[in-house]
C-alpha positions as CSV (number, residue, x, y, z in Angstrom):
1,X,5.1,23.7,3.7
2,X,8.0,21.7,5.3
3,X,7.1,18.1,4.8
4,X,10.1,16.1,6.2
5,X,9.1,14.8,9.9
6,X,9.9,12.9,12.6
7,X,8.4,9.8,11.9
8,X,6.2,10.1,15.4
9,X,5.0,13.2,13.8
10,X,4.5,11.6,10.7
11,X,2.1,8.7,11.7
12,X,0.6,10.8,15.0
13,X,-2.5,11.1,13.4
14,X,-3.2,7.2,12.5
15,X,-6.4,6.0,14.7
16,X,-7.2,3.1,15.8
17,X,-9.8,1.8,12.4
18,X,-7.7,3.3,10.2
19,X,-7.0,2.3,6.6
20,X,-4.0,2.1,5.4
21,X,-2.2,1.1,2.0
22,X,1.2,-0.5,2.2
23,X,4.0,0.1,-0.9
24,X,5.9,-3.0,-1.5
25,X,6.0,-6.4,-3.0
26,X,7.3,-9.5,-0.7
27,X,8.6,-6.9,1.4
28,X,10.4,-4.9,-1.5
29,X,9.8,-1.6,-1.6
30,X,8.2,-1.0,1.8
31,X,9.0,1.5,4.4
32,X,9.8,-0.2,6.9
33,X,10.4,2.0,9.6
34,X,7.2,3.4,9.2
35,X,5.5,0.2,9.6
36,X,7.8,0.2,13.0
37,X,6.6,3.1,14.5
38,X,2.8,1.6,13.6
39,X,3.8,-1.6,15.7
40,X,5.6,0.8,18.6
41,X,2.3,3.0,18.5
42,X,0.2,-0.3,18.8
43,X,-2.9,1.2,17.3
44,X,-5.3,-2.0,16.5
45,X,-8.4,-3.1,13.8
46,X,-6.5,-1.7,10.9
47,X,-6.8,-2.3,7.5
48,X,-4.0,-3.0,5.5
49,X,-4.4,-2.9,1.6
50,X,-1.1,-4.4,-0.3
51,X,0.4,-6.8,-2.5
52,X,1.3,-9.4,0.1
53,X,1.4,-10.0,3.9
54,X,5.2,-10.7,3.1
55,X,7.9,-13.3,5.1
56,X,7.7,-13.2,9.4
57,X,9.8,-10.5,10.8
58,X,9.3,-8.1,7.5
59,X,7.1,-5.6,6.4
60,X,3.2,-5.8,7.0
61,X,4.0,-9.0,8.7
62,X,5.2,-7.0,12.1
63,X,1.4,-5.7,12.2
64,X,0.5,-9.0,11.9
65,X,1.8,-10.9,14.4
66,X,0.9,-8.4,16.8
67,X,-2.6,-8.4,16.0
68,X,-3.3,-4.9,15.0
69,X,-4.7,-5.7,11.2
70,X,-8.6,-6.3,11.2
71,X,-9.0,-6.5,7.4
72,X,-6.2,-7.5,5.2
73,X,-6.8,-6.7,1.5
74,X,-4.2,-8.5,-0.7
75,X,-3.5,-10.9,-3.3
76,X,-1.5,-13.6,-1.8
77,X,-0.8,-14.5,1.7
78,X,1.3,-17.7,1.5
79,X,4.7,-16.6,2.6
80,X,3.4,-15.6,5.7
81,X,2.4,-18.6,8.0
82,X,0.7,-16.3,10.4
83,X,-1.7,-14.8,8.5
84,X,-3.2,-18.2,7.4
85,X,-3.5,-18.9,11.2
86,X,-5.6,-16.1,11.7
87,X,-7.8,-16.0,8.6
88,X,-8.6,-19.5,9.8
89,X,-9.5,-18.6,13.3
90,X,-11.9,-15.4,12.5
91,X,-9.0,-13.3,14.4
92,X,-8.2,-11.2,10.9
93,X,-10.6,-10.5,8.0
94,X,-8.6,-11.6,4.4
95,X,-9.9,-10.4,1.3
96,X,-7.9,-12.0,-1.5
97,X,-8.2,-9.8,-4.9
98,X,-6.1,-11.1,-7.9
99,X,-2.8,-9.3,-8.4
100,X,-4.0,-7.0,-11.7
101,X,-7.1,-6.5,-10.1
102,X,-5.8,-5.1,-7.1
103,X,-3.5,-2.7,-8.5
104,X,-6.3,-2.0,-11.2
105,X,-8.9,-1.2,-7.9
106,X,-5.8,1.1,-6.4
107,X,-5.4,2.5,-10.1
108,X,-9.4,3.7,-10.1
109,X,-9.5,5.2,-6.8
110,X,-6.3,7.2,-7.6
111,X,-7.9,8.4,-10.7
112,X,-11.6,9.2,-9.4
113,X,-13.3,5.9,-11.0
114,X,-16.4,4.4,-10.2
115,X,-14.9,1.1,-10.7
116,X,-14.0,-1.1,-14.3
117,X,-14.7,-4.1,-15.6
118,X,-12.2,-7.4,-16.1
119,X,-13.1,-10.7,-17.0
120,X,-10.6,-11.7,-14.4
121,X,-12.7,-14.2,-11.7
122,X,-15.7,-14.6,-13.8
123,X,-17.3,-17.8,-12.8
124,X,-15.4,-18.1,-9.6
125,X,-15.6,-17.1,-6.1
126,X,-14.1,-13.8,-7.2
127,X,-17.4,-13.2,-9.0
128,X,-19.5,-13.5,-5.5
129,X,-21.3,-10.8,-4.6
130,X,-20.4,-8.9,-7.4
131,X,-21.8,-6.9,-10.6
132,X,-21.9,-9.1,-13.9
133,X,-22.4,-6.9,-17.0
134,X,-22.5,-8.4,-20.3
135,X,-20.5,-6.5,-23.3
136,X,-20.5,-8.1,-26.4
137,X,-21.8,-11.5,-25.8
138,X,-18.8,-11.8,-22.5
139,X,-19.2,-11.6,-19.5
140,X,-17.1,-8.8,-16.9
141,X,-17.1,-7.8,-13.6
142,X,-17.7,-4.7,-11.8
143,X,-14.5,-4.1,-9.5
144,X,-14.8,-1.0,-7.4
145,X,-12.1,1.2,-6.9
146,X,-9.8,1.1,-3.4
147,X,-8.6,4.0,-1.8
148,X,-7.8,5.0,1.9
149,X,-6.8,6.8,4.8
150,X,-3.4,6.8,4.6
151,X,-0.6,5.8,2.2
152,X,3.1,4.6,3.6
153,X,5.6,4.5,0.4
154,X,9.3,3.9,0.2
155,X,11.0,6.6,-2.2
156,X,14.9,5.8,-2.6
157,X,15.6,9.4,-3.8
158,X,13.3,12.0,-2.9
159,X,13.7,15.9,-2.7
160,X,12.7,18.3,-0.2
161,X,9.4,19.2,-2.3
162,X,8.8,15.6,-2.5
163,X,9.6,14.2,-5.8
164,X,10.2,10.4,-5.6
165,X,12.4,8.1,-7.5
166,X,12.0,4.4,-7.2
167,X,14.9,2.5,-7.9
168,X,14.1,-0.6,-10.1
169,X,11.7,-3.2,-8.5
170,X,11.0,-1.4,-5.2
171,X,8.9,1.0,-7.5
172,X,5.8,-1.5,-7.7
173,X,2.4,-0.3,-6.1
174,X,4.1,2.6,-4.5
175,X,3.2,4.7,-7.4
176,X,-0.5,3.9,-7.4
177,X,-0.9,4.0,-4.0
178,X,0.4,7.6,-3.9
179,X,-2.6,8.8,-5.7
180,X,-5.3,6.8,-3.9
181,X,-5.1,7.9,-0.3
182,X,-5.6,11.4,1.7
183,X,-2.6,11.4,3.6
184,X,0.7,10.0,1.3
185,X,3.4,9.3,3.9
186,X,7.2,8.7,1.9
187,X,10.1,7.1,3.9
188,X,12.9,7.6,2.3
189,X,16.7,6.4,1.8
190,X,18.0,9.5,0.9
191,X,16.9,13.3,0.8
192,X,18.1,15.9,-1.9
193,X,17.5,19.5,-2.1
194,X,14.9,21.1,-4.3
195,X,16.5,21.1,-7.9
196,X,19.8,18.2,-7.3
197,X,17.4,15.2,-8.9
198,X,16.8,15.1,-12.5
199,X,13.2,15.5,-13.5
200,X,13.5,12.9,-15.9
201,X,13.5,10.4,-12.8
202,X,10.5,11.4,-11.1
203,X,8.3,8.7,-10.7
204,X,6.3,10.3,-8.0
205,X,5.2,14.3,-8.5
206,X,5.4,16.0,-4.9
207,X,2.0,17.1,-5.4
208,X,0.8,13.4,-3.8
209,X,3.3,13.1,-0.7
210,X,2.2,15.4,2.1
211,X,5.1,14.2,4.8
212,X,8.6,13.0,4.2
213,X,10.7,10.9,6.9
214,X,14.5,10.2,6.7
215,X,16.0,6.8,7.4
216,X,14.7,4.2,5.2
217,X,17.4,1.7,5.2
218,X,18.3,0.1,1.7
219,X,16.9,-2.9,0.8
220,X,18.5,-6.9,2.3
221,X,17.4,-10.0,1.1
């Protein structure tokens, strides 16, 4: 199978209600071209599962502002005025999920889980509506796993087949979100052939990325 695409081939099958996780942390390691082509194909009532809404102008942030996110599933939301304004007026659904927990709920649905137990928002609002079990005298939550439709990661190496290497910090939930959706979507900075990266470096197995787009710019503060 030929996985590198256009990226209009790549996202062509993104519906409006889709879910959809997003690789990156404050806009580090996020593809951004693919969440460009998302705003150009203006599908709406997404939801967006990632780290952070990130700064205006950046990342998940573009999806935003243009009001195609219904549900936004992250752990902080600070840097990005807007999404405050619209969490506040009932225009976007925020679920706020502590940082391990979140990449622990992406972690479980990666790895077929029903879910796993923290002690993380016990006796909070994180504990509303949630599953107490008692181990040992303490008391845990249930936290289910997350998974979803689709999966857009930023490789800056990847091969043909699909390997990806991550270069320092831009690696962050792109791993783990690899595993826990159907569709693994990898924009990428630059493309090698089948056998030029060293295996050693794989962070990503091609067996999780089903389509590959070229053009990924590198990373500016």
């Amino acid at each position: 199978m030929n996985k590198l695409v256009s990226v209009e081939r790549a996202i062509e099958t993104i519906k409006d209600g889709s879910s959809i996780m997003v690789g990156g942390f404050m806009g580090t390691g996020t593809p951004e071209i693919l969440i460009d082509a998302l705003v150009e194909k203006k599908v709406k009532d997404l939801t967006i599962i990632c780290n952070d809404s990130c700064y205006p102008g950046r990342g998940v942030s573009k999806l935003i502002a243009e009001k195609q996110v219904k549900t936004l599933i992250a752990s902080h939301v600070g840097l990005n005025p807007e999404t405050g304004k619209q969490m506040s007026e009932g225009i976007m659904e925020v679920e706020l999920v502590p940082q391990g927990t979140l990449a622990e709920r992406i972690r479980a649905g990666g790895a077929g889980l029903g879910g796993f137990l923290t002690r993380t928002g016990v006796g909070t609002v994180v504990q509303e509506g949630k599953q107490v079990i008692e181990v040992d005298g303490d008391k845990y939550l249930l936290e289910k796993p997350l998974a979803a439709d689709f999966a857009f990661i930023r490789a800056s190496i990847i091969d043909k087949k699909g390997n990806v290497y991550y270069h320092e910090s831009t690696r962050n939930f792109n791993t783990i979100m690899a595993t826990a959706a159907n569709t693994v979507i990898a924009a990428t900075e630059k493309l090698v052939e089948v056998g030029e990266m060293d295996p050693n470096i794989v962070m990503t197995p091609h067996i999780f990325v089903d389509y590959i787009v070229e053009g990924e710019k590198p990373w500016q503060i």
